[in-house]
C-alpha positions as CSV (number, residue, x, y, z in Angstrom):
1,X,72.6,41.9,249.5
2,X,75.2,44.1,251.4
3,X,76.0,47.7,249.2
4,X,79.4,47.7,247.1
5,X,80.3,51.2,249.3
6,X,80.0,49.0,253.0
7,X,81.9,46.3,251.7
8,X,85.1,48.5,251.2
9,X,84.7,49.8,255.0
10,X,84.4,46.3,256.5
11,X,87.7,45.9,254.7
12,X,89.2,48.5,255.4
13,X,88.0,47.6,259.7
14,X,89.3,44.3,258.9
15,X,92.8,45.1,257.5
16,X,93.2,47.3,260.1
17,X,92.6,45.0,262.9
18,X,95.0,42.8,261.0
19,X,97.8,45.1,260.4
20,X,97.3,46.1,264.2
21,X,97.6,42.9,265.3
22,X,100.7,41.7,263.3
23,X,102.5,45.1,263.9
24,X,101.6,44.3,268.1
25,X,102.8,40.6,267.4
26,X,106.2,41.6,266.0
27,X,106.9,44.4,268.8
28,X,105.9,43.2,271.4
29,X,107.7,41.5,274.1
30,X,105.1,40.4,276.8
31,X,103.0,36.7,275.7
32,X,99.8,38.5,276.9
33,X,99.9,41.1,274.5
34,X,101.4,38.4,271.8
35,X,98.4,36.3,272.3
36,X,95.8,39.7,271.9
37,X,97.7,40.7,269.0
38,X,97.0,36.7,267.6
39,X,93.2,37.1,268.4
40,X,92.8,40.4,266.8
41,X,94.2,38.7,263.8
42,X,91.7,35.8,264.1
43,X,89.0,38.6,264.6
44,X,90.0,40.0,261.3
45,X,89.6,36.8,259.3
46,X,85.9,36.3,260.7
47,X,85.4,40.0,259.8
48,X,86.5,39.0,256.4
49,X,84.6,36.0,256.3
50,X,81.7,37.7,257.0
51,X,81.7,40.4,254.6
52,X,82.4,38.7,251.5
53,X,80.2,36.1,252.5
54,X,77.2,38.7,252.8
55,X,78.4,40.4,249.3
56,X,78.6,37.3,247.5
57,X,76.9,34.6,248.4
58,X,73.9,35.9,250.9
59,X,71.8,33.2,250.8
60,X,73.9,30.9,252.4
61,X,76.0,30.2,255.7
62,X,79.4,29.4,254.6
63,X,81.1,32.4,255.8
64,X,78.7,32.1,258.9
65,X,80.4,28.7,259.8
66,X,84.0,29.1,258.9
67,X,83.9,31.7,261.6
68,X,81.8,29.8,264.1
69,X,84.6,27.6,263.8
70,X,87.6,30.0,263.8
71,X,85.7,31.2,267.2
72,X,86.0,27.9,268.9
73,X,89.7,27.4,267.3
74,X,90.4,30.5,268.9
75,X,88.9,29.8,272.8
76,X,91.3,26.1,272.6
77,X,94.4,28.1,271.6
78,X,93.6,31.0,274.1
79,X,93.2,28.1,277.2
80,X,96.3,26.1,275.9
81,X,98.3,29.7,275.7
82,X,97.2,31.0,278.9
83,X,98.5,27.5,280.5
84,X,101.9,27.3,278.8
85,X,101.9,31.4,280.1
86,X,100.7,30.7,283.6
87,X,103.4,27.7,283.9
88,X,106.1,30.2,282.6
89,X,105.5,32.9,285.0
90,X,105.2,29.9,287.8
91,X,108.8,29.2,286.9
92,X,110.6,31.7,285.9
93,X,108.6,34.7,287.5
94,X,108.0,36.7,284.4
95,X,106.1,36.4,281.0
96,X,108.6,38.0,279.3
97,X,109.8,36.9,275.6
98,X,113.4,37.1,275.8
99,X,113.2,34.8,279.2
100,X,111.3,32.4,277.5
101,X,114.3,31.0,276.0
102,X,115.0,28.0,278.0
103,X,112.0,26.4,276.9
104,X,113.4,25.9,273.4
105,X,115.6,22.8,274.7
């Protein structure tokens, strides 16, 4: 069983990661940076997962698997991301936000 005291640290790692990566999603204008600031948030989840489920349920591998499977959710959206980026900068020779318009129609 994990200690009360390490819990609140793995917490406080994982909201910080989180609030990182939302506050680098919103001010951000470049898609690489968009899509780190996504994966830190993914990162924080499977921190979260982790920790609670070594505080409350330690004999099992719940928390274990949700994240396994956040993990391999993460690597498909990364490769499809990284494709739709790639074709972007093919076309319109940046991977900027604001020139990303076009591809809404």
């Amino acid at each position: 069983m994990i200690e009360p005291g390490l819990i609140y640290h793995m917490l406080f790692i994982s909201a910080t990661l989180f609030f990182i990566g939302v506050y680098g999603f919103f001010t951000r204008r470049n898609l690489v940076t968009m899509l780190m600031s996504v994966e830190l948030i993914l990162n924080s989840v499977n921190l979260n997962f982790i920790a609670f489920n070594k505080y409350l349920w330690y004999d099992k591998l719940d928390g274990l698997f949700f994240t396994i499977f956040i993990i391999a959710i993460a690597a498909a959206e990364a490769a499809v991301a990284i494709a739709i980026i790639i074709n972007l900068y093919r076309s319109h020779q940046s991977i900027d936000v604001e020139k990303a318009e076009e591809m809404k129609f």
